[in-house]
Structure formats: structure tokens, C-alpha cells
C-alpha positions in Angstrom: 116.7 85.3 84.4 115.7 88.1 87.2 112.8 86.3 88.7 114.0 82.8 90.1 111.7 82.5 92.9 109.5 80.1 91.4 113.0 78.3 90.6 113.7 76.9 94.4 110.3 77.4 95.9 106.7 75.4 95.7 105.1 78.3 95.9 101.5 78.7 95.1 100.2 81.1 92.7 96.8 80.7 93.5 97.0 83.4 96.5 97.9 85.6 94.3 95.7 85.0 91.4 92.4 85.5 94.0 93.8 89.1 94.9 91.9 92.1 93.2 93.9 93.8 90.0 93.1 97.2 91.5 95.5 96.7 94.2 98.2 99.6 95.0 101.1 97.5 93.5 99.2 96.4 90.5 98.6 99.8 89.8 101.6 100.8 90.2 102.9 98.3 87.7 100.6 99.1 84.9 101.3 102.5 85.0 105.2 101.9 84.7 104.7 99.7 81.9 102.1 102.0 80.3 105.2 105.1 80.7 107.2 102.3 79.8 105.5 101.4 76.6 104.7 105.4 75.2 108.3 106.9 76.2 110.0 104.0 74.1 107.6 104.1 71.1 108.2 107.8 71.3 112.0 107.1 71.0 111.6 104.8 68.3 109.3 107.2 66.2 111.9 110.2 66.9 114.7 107.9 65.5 112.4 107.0 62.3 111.5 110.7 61.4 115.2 112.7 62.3 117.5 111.9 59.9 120.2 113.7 62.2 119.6 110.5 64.5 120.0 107.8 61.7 123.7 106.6 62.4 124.7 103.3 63.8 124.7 104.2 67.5 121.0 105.3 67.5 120.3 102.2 65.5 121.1 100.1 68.2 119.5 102.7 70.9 116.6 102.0 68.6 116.1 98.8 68.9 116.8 98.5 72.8 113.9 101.2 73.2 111.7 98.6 71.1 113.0 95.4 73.1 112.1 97.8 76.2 108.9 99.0 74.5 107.5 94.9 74.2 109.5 94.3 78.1 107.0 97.1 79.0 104.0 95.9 77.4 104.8 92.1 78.4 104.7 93.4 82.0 101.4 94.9 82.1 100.0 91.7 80.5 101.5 89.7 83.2 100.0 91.8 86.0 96.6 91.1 83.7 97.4 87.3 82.9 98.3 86.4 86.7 94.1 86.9 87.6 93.2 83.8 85.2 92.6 81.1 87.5 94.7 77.7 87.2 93.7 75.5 83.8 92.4 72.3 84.3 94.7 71.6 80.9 97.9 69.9 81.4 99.5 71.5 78.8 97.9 75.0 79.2 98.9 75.1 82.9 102.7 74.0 82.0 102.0 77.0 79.8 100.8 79.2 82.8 103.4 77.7 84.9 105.9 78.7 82.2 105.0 82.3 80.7 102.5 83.4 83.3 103.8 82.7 86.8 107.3 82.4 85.3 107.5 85.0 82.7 109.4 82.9 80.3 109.0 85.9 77.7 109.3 89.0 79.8 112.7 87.5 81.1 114.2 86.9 77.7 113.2 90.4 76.6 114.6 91.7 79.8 118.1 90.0 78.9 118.0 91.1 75.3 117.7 94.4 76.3 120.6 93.7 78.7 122.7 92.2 75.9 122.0 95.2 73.7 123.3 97.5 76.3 126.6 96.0 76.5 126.7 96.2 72.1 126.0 99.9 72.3 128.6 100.5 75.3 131.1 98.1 72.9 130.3 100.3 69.7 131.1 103.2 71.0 134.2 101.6 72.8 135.9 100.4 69.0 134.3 103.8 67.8 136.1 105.8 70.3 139.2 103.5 71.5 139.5 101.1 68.2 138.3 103.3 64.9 140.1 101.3 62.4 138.5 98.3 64.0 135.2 99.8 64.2 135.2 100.2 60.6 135.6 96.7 60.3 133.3 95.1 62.7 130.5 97.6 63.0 129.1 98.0 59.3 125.0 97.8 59.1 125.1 93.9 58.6 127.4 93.4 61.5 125.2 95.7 63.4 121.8 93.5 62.5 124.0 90.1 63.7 124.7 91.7 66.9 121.2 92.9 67.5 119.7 89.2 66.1 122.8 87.6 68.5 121.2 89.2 71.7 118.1 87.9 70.9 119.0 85.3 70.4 121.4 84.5 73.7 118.9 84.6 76.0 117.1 81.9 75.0 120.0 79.8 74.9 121.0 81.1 78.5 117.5 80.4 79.6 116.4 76.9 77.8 116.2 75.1 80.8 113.6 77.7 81.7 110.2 75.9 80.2 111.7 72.2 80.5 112.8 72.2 84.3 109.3 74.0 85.3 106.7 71.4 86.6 103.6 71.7 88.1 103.5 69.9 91.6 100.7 69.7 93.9 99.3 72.6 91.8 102.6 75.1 92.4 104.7 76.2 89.7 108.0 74.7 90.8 111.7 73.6 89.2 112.8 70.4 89.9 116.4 69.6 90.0 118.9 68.4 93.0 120.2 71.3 95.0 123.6 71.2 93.8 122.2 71.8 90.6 119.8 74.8 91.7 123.2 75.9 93.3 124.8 75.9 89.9 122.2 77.4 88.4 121.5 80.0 90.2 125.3 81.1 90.4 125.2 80.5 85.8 122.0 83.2 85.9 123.6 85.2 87.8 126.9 85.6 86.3 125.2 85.4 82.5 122.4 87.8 83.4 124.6 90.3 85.4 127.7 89.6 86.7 129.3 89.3 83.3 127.4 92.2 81.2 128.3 94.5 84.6 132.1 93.4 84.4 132.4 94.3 80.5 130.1 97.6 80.7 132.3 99.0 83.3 135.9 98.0 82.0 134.7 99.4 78.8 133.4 102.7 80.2 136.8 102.7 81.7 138.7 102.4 78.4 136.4 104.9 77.0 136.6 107.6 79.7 140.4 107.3 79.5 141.1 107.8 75.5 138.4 110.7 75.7 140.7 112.1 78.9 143.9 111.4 76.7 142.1 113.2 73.9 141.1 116.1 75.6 144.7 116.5 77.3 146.3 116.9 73.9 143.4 119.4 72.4 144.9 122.6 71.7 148.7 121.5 71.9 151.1 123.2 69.0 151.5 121.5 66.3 148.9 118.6 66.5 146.6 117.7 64.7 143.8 117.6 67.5 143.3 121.2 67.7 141.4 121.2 64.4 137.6 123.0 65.0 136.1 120.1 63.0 138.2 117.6 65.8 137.4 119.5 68.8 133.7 119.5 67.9 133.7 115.6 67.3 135.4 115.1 70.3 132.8 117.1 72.4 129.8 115.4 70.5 131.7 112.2 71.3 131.9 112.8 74.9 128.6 113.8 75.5 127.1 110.6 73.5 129.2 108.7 76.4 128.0 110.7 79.3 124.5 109.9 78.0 124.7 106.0 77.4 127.1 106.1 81.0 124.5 107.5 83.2 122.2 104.7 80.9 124.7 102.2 82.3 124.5 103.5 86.0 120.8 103.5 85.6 120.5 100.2 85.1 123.1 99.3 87.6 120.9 101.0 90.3 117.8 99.5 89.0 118.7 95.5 89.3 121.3 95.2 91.9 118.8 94.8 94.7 117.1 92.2 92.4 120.0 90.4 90.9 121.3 90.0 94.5 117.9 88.7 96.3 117.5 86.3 93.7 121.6 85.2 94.0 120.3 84.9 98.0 117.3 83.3 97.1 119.2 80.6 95.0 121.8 79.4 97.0 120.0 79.2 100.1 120.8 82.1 101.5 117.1 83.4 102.2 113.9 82.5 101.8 112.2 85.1 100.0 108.2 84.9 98.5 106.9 86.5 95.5 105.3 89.4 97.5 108.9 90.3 98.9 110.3 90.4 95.2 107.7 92.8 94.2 109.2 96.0 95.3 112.6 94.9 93.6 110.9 94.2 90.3 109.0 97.6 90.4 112.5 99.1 90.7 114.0 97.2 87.9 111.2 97.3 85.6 112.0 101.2 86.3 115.2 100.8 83.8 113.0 99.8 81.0 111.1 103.2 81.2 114.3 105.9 82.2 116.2 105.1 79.2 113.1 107.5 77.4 114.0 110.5 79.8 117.9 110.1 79.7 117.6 110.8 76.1 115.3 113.8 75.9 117.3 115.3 79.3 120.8 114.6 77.6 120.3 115.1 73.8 119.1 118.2 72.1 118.5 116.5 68.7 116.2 113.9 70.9 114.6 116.6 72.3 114.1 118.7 68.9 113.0 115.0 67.8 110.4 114.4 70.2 109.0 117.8 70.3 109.0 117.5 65.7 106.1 114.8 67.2 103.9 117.2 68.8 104.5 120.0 66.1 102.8 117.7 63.3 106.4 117.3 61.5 107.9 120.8 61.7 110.6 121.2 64.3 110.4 124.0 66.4 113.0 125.8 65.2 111.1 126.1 61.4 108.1 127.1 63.9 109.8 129.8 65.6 111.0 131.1 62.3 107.3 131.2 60.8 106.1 133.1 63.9 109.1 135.7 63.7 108.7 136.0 59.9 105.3 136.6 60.6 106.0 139.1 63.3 108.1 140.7 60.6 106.0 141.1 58.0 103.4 142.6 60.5 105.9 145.3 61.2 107.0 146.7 58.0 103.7 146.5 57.1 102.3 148.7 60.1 105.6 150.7 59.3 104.7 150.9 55.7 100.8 152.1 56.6 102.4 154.5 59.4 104.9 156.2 56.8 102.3 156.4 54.2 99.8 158.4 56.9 102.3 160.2 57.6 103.4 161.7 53.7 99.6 162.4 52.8 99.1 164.3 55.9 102.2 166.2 54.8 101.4 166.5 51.5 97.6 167.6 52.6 99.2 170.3 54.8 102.0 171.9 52.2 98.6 171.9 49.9 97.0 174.1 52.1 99.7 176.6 52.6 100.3 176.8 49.5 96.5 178.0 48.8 96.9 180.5 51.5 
């Protein structure tokens, strides 16, 4: 879980609840969720209608750009949500404690799509490092258990989330002993970062080295890896990986300075408030709306994809074909009229001096 400040703190929410919706930050927030929400559906629909695209990588890029598509959406009905004032319902302000103030729901999308990251960086890792094994372990049904399993993981990482928050002196607070907010803080953190970070990277490593190793012995006499039909897998290959890397460094960027304000925040480092975090969260909520342009900026068939949307279901290629056929036609015809012209006035003239 990413936003533990209620965790530790007594906080209000009612401050927050009286401000205007229209605020600067607000805005800013529904728009990224609203890019957030129509560059993933767009990704999703591109992957549906290409059949190029329909391979078990781009299933699981497929269903981390829906995870980030309801991540999106669940954070412009949080900046909504937070304006309700306070229930006088017990249970419908644990509820608002829990999923409003908290955001019990955003947070476990947010870590499935985390989880998800780190099954796409492992596919390609047995694809690339491992094939035998990939062939194994990475059939369709394994592929739907490992997209069910990080679903299903955060909830178990975060099912202390909705029983440990209380409502005391009408703040949304956690109650436990502060060794135990200690040792929960440092669990989130290493579940929710620290160990996706660590596997991510040594994996990229493994990856970046067989691709070096395969590169190296492109070309050599004799071997079998200076095949055309090789060389061309191995470039597709590598640019699949330069594509789900600079993913990877994306979201690096986009929740350190969260992940490490809320480590501070937990073990007693700092004392931060809500209003602090909201810069940070801006920036990581960024992560759910990039992965939309990394494709389109690093894939041609995603780009040929998403522009297919726009052309009603041709591709522009079958476009540009119809308009130079066209232009063709036009031609020979103009050619054919011009040539014609040309013989009767010929004929008209030999006609004429004949007759003379």
C-alpha cells in the first residue's frame, strides 16, 4: 500500500472534505485519471482488434493497461468521493474511513498492476533466457493464474488494511502499538516495492545480458545465429525489452519519492500530512497513464493499431493504397483521354491533306 498516512496519523479528513473540487490539484488529478482512463482503454481496444498483437506478452500488457484503466478511473472517483461529508452511520463511515479516505480499492489495483509488471518482465525473462522453460510455465492457462495470482496478492498483502482502520474522535486512524506500525510499514514497503524493484532489475539484467551474448555471436561462421529468420527475432526481441525496460524505469521514477515518504512517514522518520503527499501521488498516479505513450512511441504495430481506431477499421497502410490506386487510375485515365485527343486530331489532319 502507497498511501499510509492515515496508517500512523489521527488525521482529520474533514478539512479536506470542506475544500472546493475545482481546486488546481483536483484538477490536475481528474485530468490524469481521465488521460489515464482513454490511453489504456485505447491499448486494450488496439490489442482486441490487431491480430499481429495477440501473443502471450501483449496479453499480459493487456490486462495491466485494464488494471491501470480501473486504477485511473478509481482515482478520479476518489478526488469526487472525498467532498461527501462524514456519515452519521457507523458502518458507512468505517466504509469511508476504509475506501474513501484510505483507498482500500485504488491501492490494491495499484499493486496488481505492480504484480503484473514483474509477470511481464518474468515472461519475457524465461522467453528470452529460459525458452524450454517458457514453454512449460507460460502456456494460456498458466498465463490466466499468474494474472488471477496478482490480483489476488494484494489483497492478501493488504488484509489488515479495512480491519486495523478505526474511526477515533471522527479521524480515520490505524490502531496498533508502534512496534507493530514499525513492522508494518517496513512489510509494505518491501512487498509493495522493495521486492518487485529487486526482481524487475536482476531480471532486466539477465535479459540484457543473453540478448548482448546473442548479439555477439550474430554473424559468426558456422553458427546457427546468423540465420535472417534469427537475426530478425533477435532484433524484434530486443526492442520488445527496450520497450517494457524504459516501462520498468518509468515506474521506478514515478513511486520512489512516494514509496520512500511513506517508509519515512512509517517508521517515524517524518511527519508528513495528506496535503504534502499530494504532489507524490500526482507523480505516481503518472505511471498508470505513460505506459499508453511508451507503446505508441516504441511499437509500430501499436501505433498502426491505434491509428486502425481512428481509420474506422482499415489501417493506414490499406488507406494509403486506396488513395494511390486511386491516383492511379486517375492517371491512365487522363493518359488514356490525352492519347485518344491526340490520334483524332491526327487522324482529322491526315484527312484533310489527303482531300487537298
Amino acid at each position: 500500500m502507497r498511501d499510509s498516512a492515515n496508517i500512523t496519523t489521527g488525521q482529520t479528513p474533514t478539512a479536506e472534505a470542506a475544500t472546493s473540487l475545482w481546486q488546481p490539484i483536483n484538477i490536475v488529478q481528474i485530468l490524469f485519471g481521465c488521460v489515464g482512463v482513454i490511453g489504456n482503454a485505447m491499448v486494450c481496444l488496439t490489442i482486441s482488434r490487431k491480430k499481429s498483437l495477440q501473443n502471450l506478452t501483449n496479453r499480459f500488457i493487456a490486462s495491466l493497461a485494464i488494471t491501470d484503466l480501473i486504477s485511473s478511473a478509481l482515482w478520479v472517483l476518489s478526488v469526487f468521493s472525498r467532498r461527501f461529508p462524514p456519515s452519521d452511520n457507523p458502518s458507512v463511515r468505517h466504509f469511508q474511513c476504509v475506501v474513501v479516505e484510505g483507498g482500500y480499492l485504488f491501492w490494491i489495483s495499484i499493486l496488481a498492476s505492480t504484480y503484473q509488471l514483474v509477470a511481464i518482465t518474468l515472461e519475457r525473462l524465461f522467453a528470452i533466457v529460459y525458452p524450454v522453460r517458457h514453454r512449460i510455465f507460460f502456456s494460456r492457462r498458466w498465463a490466466a493464474v499468474g494474472i488471477a495470482a496478482s490480483w489476488i496478492l494484494p489483497f492478501a498483502v493488504l488484509a489488515n488494511f479495512p480491519i486495523f482502520h478505526k474511526m477515533v474522535d471522527g479521524a480515520c486512524v490505524y490502531i496498533g502499538t508502534q512496534s507493530g506500525i514499525l513492522v508494518h510499514g517496513l512489510f509494505l514497503f518491501c512487498a509493495t516495492y522493495l521486492a518487485p524493484l529487486v526482481t524487475m532489475t536482476w531480471a532486466y539484467i539477465k535479459i540484457w545480458q543473453s540478448l548482448k551474448i546473442g548479439r555477439s555471436q550474430q554473424g559468426e561462421p558456422g553458427s546457427s545465429h546468423s540465420a535472417p529468420e534469427t537475426d530478425h527475432r533477435h532484433r524484434a526481441r530486443r526492442k520488445v525489452v527496450q520497450m517494457l525496460l524504459i516501462v520498468f524505469v518509468t515506474f521506478v521514477v514515478c513511486w520512489t519519492p512516494d514509496q520512500l515518504m511513506v517508509l519515512m512517514h512509517n517508521i517515524g522518520l517524518a511527519t508528513l500530512t495528506m496535503s504534502q503527499f499530494g504532489p507524490v501521488q500526482i507523480l505516481a498516479l503518472c505511471n498508470s497513464i505513460s505506459n499508453p505513450f511508451i507503446y505508441a512511441f516504441k511499437n509500430k504495430q501499436y501505433r498502426d493499431g491505434i491509428r486502425e481506431l481512428f481509420c474506422f477499421g482499415h489501417s493506414p497502410a490499406q488507406v494509403g493504397v486506396e488513395s494511390t490506386t486511386s491516383q492511379r487510375e486517375q492517371t491512365h485515365t487522363t493518359a488514356a483521354t490525352s492519347t485518344g485527343l491526340h490520334h483524332t486530331v491526327e487522324t482529322g489532319l491526315a484527312t484533310v491533306a489527303s482531300s487537298t
